[in-house]
C-alpha positions in Angstrom: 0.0 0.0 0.0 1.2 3.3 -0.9 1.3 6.5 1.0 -1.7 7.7 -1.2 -3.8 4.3 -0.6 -2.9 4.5 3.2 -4.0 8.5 3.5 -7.6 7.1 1.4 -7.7 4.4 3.8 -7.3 6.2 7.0 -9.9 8.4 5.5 -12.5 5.7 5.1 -12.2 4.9 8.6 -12.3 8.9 9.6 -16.0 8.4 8.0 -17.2 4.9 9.2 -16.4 6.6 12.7 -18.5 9.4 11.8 -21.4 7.6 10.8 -21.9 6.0 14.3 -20.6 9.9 16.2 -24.6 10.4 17.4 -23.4 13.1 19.3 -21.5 15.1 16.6 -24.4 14.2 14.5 -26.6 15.8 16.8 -24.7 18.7 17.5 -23.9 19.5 13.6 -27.8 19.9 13.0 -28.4 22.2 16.5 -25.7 24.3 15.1 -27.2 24.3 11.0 -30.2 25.0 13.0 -29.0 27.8 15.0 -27.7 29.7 12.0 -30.8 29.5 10.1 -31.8 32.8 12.2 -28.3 34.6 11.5 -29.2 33.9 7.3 -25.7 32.3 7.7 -25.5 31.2 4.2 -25.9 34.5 2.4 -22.8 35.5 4.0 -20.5 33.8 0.9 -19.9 34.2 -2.6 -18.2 32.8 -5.4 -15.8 34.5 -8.2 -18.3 37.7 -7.1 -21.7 36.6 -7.1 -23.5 35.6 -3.9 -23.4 31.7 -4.0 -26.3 31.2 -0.5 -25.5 27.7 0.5 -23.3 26.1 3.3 -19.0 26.1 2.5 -19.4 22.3 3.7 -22.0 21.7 1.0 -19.9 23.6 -1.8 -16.5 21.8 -0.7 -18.8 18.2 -1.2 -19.8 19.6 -4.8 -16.5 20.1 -5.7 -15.2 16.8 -5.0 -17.9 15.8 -7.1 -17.4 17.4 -9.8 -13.9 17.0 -9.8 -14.2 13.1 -9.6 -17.6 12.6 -12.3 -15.8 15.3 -14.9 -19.6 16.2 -16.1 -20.4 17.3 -19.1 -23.4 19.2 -18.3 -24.9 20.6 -14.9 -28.4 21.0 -14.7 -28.9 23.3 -11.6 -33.0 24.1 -11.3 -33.8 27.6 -8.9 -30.4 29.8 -9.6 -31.1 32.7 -6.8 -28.1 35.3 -7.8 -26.0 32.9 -9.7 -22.9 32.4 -7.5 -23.5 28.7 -7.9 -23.8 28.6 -11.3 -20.4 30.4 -11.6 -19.0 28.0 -9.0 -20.0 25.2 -11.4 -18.5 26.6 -14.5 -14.9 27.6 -13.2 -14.7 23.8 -11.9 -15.7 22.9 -15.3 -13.2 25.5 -16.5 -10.5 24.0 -15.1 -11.4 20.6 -15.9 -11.3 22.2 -19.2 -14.5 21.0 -20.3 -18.5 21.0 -20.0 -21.4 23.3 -19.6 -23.8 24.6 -16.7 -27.6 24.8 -17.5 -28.9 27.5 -15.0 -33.3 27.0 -14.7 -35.2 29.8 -13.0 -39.1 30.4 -13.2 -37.5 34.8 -12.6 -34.3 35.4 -13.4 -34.2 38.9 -12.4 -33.0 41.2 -14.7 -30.1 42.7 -12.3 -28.6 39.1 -12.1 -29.2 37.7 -15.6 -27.0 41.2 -16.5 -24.2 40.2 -13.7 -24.3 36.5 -14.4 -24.1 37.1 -18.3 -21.2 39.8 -17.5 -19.2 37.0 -15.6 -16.1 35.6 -17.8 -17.4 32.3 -16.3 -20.7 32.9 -18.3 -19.0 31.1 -21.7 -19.8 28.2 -20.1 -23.6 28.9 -18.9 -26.9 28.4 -20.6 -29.9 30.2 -18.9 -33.5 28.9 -19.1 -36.2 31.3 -17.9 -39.5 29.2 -16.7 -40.7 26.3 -14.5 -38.2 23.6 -14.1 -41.5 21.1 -14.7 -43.2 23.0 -17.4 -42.8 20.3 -20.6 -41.1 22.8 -22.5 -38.4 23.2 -20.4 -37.5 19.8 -19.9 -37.8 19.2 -23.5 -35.4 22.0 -23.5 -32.5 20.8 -21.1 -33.4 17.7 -22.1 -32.3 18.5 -26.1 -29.3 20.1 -24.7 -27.6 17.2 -22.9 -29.1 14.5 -25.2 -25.1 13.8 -26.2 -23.9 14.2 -22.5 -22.3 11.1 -21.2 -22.0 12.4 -17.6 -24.8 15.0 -17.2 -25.2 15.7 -13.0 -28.0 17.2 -11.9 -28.9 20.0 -8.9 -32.3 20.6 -7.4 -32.9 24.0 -6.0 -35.7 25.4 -6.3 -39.1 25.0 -5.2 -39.1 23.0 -2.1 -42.3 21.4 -2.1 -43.2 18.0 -2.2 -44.8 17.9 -5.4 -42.0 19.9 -7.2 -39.3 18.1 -6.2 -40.8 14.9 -7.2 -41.7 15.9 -10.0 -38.1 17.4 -11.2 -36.9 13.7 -10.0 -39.3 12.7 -12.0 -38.2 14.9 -15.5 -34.4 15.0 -15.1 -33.1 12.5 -12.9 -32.8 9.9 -16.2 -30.5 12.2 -17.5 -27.9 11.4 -15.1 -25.4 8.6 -16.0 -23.9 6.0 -13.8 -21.3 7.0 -11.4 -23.0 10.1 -11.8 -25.1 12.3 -9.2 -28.4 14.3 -8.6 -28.4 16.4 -5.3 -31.3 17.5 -3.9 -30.5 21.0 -1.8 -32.7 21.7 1.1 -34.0 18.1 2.7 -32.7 19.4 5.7 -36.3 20.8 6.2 -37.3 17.8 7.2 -35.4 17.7 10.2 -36.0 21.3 11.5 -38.8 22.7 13.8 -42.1 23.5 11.4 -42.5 26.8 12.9 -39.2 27.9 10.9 -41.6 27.8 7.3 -44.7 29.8 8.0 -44.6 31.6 5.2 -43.7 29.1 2.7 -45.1 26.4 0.7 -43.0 23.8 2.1 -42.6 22.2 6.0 -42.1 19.4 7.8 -43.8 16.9 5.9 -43.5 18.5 2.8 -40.4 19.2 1.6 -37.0 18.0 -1.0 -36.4 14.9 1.7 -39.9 13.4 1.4 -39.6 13.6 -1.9 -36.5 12.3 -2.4 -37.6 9.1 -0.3 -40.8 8.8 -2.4 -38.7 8.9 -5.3 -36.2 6.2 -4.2 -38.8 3.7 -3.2 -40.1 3.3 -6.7 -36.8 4.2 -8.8 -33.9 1.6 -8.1 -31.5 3.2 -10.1 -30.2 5.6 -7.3 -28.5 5.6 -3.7 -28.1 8.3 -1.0 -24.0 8.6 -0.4 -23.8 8.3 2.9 -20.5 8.2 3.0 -20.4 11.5 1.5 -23.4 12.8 4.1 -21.6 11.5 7.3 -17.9 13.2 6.3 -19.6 16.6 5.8 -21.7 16.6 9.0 -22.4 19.7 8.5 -25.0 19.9 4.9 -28.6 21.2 3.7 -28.9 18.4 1.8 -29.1 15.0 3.8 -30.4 12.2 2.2 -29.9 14.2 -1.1 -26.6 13.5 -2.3 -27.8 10.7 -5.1 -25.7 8.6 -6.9 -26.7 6.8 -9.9 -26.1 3.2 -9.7 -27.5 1.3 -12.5 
């Protein structure tokens, strides 16, 4: 075994520990839940633009892209962008691929910064629901020659969305491949934290993505991947494509 194998391997072990660490467990999702109130993850940005998710859950996207080398990204509900630029200057320093940004309103002020960004070479931007059929027909036609197409799902959190994006791009994805699902974490926080939105406890991107994997057998939550970062919006949702 060489030095590289025996650094992997102590790694490994670093995680199986984790898994079975109930009490860091619990204390990483008091803390997520804590900063909810602080708006903790508008506080970063990427390359300029404001990227609003978790570092841990940014650092766990680059190791994927880094080890799938996708083609295309399909990232449904862009926000202001920042992770759409993220995704292209990984892509950029692969060398190759393309970022497919979906958005029911991309506001005018951030389609100008996004499509100022040098990163923007290497975006695409769709303006409409991620489920209307003419939009999937449309991402759909432009990673029909994609051999490792990943997908992201963040935008509408509801139940019935979220299923249903599963339902419209998830088939793109290719083995060894992944589709994250952002936000199942609120699932697992107090119900009084959503009062003014659609989603809750109940009915959100995690019972979705369970839904979802009871009747498709082609995917697996990571949880090796979920119990290194401890700290993520999206458990559960990290889902690779097995078969």
């Amino acid at each position: 075994m060489n030095a590289d194998q025996q650094f992997q391997q102590e790694v490994q072990e670093n995680i199986e520990r984790l898994k079975s660490a109930r009490d860091m467990q619990d204390l990483s999702r008091i803390w997520l839940r804590d900063t909810l109130q602080y708006r903790y993850s508008y506080n970063f940005s990427w390359l300029g633009r404001p990227i609003i998710q978790y570092p841990q859950d940014m650092v766990a996207m680059q190791e994927l892209i880094w080890r799938v080398k996708p083609d295309v990204i399909i990232e449904t509900g862009i926000a202001h962008g920042g992770s759409l630029i993220f995704y292209a200057s990984l892509l950029e320093l692969i060398g190759e691929g393309r970022v497919v940004g979906v958005d029911i309103d991309i506001r005018p002020h951030n389609r100008k910064a996004i499509e100022s960004h040098p990163m923007f070479k290497r975006i695409s931007l769709l303006q409409g629901s991620s489920i209307a059929p003419e939009i999937v027909a449309a991402v759909t036609e432009i990673s029909k020659d994609a051999q490792r197409t990943m997908v992201v799902l963040d935008s509408n959190h509801t139940h019935e969305h979220v299923l249903a994006e599963l339902d419209a791009y998830a088939g793109l994805v290719g083995i060894g491949s992944y589709c994250i699902v952002f936000d199942t974490v609120v699932e697992d926080l107090p119900a009084d934290r959503f009062s003014n939105r659609p989603w809750s406890v109940g009915n959100n991107p995690k019972t979705a993505v369970h839904e979802f994997l009871k009747r498709d057998s082609r995917f697996e939550i990571d949880l090796d991947l979920q119990a290194k970062l401890l700290i993520t919006v999206a458990p559960d949702g990290y889902l690779r494509r097995i078969k």
